[in-house]
N, C-alpha and C positions, 0 to 999 in steps of 0.2 A: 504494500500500500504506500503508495506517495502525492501526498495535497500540502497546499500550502495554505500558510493563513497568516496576514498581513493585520495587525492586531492597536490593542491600544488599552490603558488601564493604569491607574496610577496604583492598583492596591490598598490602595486607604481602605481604615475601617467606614460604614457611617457612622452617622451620628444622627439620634434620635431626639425629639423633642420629648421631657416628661411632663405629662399631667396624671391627674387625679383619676379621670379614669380608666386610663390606657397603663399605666405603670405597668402591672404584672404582663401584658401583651407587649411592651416593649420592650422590657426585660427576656422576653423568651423570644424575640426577634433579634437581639443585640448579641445573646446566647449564642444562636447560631450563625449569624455576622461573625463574631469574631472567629470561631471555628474556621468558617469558611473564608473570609477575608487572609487571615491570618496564615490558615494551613491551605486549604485544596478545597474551592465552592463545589465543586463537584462531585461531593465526596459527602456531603452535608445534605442530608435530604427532609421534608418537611410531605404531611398527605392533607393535602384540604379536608377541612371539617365536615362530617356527614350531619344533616337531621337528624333528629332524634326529639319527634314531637315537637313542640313549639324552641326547643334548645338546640344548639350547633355542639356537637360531641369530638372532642379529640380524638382519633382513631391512631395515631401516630408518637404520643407523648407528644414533649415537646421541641420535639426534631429526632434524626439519629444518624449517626456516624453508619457510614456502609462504606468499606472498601473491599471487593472481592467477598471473599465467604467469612470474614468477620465484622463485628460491628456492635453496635451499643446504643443504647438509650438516652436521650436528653431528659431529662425532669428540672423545671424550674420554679422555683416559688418568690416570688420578691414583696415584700413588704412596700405598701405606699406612703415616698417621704412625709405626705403632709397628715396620714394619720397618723405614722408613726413620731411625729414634734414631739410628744410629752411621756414618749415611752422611757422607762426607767431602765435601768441595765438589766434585772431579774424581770419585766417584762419582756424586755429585747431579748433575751435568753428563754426564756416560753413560749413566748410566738418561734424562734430558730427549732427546740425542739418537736415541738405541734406538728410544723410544717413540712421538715424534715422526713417523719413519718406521715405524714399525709402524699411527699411526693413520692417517697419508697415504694408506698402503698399501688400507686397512680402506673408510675415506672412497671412493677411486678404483674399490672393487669397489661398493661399495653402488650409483653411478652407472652403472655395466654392469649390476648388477640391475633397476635401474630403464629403465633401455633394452630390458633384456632381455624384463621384462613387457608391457613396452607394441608389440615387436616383436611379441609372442606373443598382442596384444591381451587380456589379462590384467593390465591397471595394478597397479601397487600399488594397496593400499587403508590410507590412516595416517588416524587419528582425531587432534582437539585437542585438546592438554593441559586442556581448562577439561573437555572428555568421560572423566578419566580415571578417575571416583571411579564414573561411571554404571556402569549393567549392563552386561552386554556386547549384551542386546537393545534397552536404551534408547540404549546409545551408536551402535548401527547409523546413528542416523536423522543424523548427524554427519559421517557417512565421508567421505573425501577421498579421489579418484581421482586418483592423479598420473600427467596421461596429457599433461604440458606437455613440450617438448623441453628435457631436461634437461641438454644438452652443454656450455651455459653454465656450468651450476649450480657455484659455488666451493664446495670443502672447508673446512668451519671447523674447526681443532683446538684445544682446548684443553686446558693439560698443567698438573701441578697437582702441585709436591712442597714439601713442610716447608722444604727449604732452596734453591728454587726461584734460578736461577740467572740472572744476565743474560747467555743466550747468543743468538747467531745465527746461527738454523736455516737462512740463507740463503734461496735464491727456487725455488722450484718453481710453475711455472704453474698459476693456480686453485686454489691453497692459501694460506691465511694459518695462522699460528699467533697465539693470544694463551695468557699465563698467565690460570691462575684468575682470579687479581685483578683483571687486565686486564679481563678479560670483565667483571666483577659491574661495574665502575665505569664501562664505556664502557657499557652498559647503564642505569646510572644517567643520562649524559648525553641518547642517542636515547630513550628511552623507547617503541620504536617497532622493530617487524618490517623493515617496508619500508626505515628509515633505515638499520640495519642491513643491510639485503644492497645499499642506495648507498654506504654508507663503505665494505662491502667491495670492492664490486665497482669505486672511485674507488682505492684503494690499490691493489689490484689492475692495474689499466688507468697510473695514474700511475707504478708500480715502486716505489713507497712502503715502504721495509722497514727495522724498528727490531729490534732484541734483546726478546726478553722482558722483560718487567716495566719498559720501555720505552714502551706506548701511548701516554703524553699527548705524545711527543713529534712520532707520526703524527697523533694527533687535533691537535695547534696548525698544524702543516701543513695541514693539510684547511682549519680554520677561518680560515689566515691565507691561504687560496687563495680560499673566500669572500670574503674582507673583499676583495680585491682585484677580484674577479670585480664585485661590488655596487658598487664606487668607480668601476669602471669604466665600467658602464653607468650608473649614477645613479640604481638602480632596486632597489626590494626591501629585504630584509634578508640576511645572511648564513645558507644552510642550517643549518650548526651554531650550537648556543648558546655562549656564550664561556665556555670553560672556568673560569675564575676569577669569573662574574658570571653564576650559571646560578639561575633562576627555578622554584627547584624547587615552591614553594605551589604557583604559574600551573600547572606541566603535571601536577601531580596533581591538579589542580581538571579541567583537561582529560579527564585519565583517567578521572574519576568523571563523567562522559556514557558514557565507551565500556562503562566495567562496568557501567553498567544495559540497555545493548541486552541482554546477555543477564545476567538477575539471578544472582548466589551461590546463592541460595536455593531453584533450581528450573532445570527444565528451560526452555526457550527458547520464549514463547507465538507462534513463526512457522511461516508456515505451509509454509516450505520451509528446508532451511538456506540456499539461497540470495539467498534475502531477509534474510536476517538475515550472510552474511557481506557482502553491498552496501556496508551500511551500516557496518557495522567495518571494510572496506575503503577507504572514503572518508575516517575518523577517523582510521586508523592512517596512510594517506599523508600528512598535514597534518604539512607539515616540524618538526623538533624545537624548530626556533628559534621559530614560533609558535603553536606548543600552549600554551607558556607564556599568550604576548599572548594567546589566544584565552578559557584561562582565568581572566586577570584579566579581559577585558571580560565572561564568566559572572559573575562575580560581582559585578562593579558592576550589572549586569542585579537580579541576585536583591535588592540592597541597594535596590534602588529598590523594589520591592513592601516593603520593612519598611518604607518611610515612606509606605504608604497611596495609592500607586499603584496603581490596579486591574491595568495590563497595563505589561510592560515588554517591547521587542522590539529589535530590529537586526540588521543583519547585516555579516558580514567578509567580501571577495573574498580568496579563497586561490589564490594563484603565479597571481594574473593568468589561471581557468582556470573554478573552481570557486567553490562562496559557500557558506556554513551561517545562516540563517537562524535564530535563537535567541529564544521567546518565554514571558515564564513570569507567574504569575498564582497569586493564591493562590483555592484548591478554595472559599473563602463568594462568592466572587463568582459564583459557576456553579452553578445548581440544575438545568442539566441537561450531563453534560459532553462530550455530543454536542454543543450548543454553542461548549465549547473545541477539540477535536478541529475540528468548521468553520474556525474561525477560525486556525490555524497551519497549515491544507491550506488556507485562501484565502491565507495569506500567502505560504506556499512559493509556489504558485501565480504569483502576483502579479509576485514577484522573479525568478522561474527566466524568465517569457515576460518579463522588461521586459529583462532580458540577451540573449533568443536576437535580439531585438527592435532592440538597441545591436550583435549583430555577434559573439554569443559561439561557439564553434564548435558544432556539431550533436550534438556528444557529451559535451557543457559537462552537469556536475549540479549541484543545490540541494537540499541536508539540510535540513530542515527540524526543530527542536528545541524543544520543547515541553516547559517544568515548573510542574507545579502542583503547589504546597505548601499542606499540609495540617498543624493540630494536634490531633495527638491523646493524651490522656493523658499532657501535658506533654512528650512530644517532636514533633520536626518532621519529616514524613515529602515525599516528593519522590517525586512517579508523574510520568515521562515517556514521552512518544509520539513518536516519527521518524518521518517525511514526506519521500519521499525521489522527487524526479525528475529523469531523466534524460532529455536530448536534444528530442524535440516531443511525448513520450509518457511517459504516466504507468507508474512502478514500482516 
């Protein structure tokens, strides 16, 4: 498969207006914004509300991580600033553990509904947040069928008040809590769906359990469990990035490949969505710690065509498994860009059979990543194409 897509997105989170009586709905909008802004929109998925008598019922919780055949639950509950004004701290701590248990509760059913469709041969059907502005007949072409055994799937809760407490909600199997904050800033560090439901699902399996508004003290855990895993084999770098020395340019440089598979600006020019989530599924797996490394080496790439280098190429071995192949070129060198297009589907080529060749496993991929820059009318524009094989067959 080779398409291109000429893209545009700054990645910003939004930003929401609060009122009084949108709070908890904006709060479970911004939930999954950040998720998605943050790590992979496409990966974040949301199911419109069904009737249910004169009421709109959530069939979905309040969003859920789906990548491939793992994924998890959203639950959110947020307290409203302006009732909460005169709440005291042992109120603020009542209304945190109420709620807590009330989303647990909410999370736990949504997971029987989801068994329960797929019992009935009837999946759910959730769309991605990046499909949520579409039509509802343009967004059909998006749908996601959650027909994966969901029994694993952890509960995420996130609880959100003005005077937010440092308590501890204890353990309950397949549930984590984090505060608001927690969430926006661990999200900051994964930038990533996938890495996400591993730190949950590593806290989880390890018994990892901190207070609210306590996070960075599981996240230095996690990362000081890498540091030691990596010393001890002698191999690698640490999954997490180090929380005090985190490369944010690098994995925003990384992110800006993933937002052009599919542009801001338009619908998705593929010809399945499953060709087009492949490919954001191989991006989004690329551990946190080197999205960073990956996007500096992008950009030493691109620094080389401004000093009058026709082609600039290379590639990175990712977890000793997978490679991404990167080559970029600026659009005067190419008068026909069938051409260009040859030339990054020879190279993918090339690299993907010289690994099956050296011993790589049968189900080993090579991304293939192509950008040609162009000037026009004193700005600089970037149309890329992905090249993407998997195993002894092209796809």
């Amino acid at each position: 498969m080779l398409l291109q897509g000429r893209a545009s997105g700054s990645g910003t989170t939004r930003h929401y207006a609060m009122s009084e009586d949108n709070h908890g709905i904006t709060r479970e909008q911004q939930v999954r914004d950040i998720a998605a802004r943050l790590g992979v929109a496409d990966f974040v998925y949301f199911a419109p509300p069904v009737s249910k008598g004169a009421a709109q019922r959530e069939v979905a919780g309040d969003g859920l991580l789906l990548v491939g055949k793992r994924g998890a639950i959203l639950q959110v509950k947020a307290r409203d600033p302006v009732k909460s004004a005169n709440d005291s701290a042992d109120r603020a701590r009542a209304w945190v553990v109420k709620h807590a248990a009330k989303a647990v509760a909410q999370g736990l059913g949504t997971k029987r509904e989801l068994a329960r469709r797929q019992a009935m041969g009837t999946p759910m059907v959730v769309f991605p947040v990046r499909a949520a502005d579409l039509s509802p007949e343009a967004r059909l072409k998006y749908k996601c069928l959650v027909d994966q055994d969901t029994r694993d799937w952890p509960v995420i809760v996130i609880l959100d008040h003005p005077q937010m407490p440092e308590v501890d909600l204890g353990s309950k199997p397949g549930v984590v809590w984090f505060a608001f904050d927690d969430w926006w800033e661990l999200q900051r560090r994964l930038r990533s769906v996938s890495a996400t439901i591993d730190y949950i699902s590593r806290a989880l399996r390890d018994g990892l359990r901190v207070p609210l508004l306590q996070e960075a003290r599981r996240y230095a855990m996690l990362r000081t469990a890498d540091e030691n895993a990596v010393a001890a084999s002698g191999v690698g770098v640490p999954y997490l990035a180090h929380p005090d020395d985190f490369d944010e340019l690098g994995t925003d440089l990384f992110h800006d490949i993933i937002d052009k598979v599919w542009p801001d600006d338009g619908i998705i020019p593929w010809r399945s969505v499953d060709e087009y989530r492949a490919i954001v599924e191989f991006l989004d797996a690329v551990p946190p710690q080197i999205q960073s490394v990956v996007g500096r080496w992008v950009l030493r790439k691109r620094s080389e065509i401004l000093r009058e280098q026709k082609v600039s190429s290379g590639l990175v071995s990712l977890d000793f498994r997978d490679r991404l192949v990167f080559m970029c070129s600026h659009y005067r060198y190419w008068s026909d860009v069938k051409q260009w297009l040859g030339e990054i589907a020879l190279l993918t080529a090339l690299r993907h059979f010289q690994a099956l060749e050296s011993g790589a496993s049968e189900d080993t991929k090579t991304l293939g990543v192509a950008a040609l820059v162009e000037e026009r009318g004193g700005r600089v524009g970037v149309s890329y194409t992905f090249f993407m094989l998997t195993g002894s067959s092209l796809s």
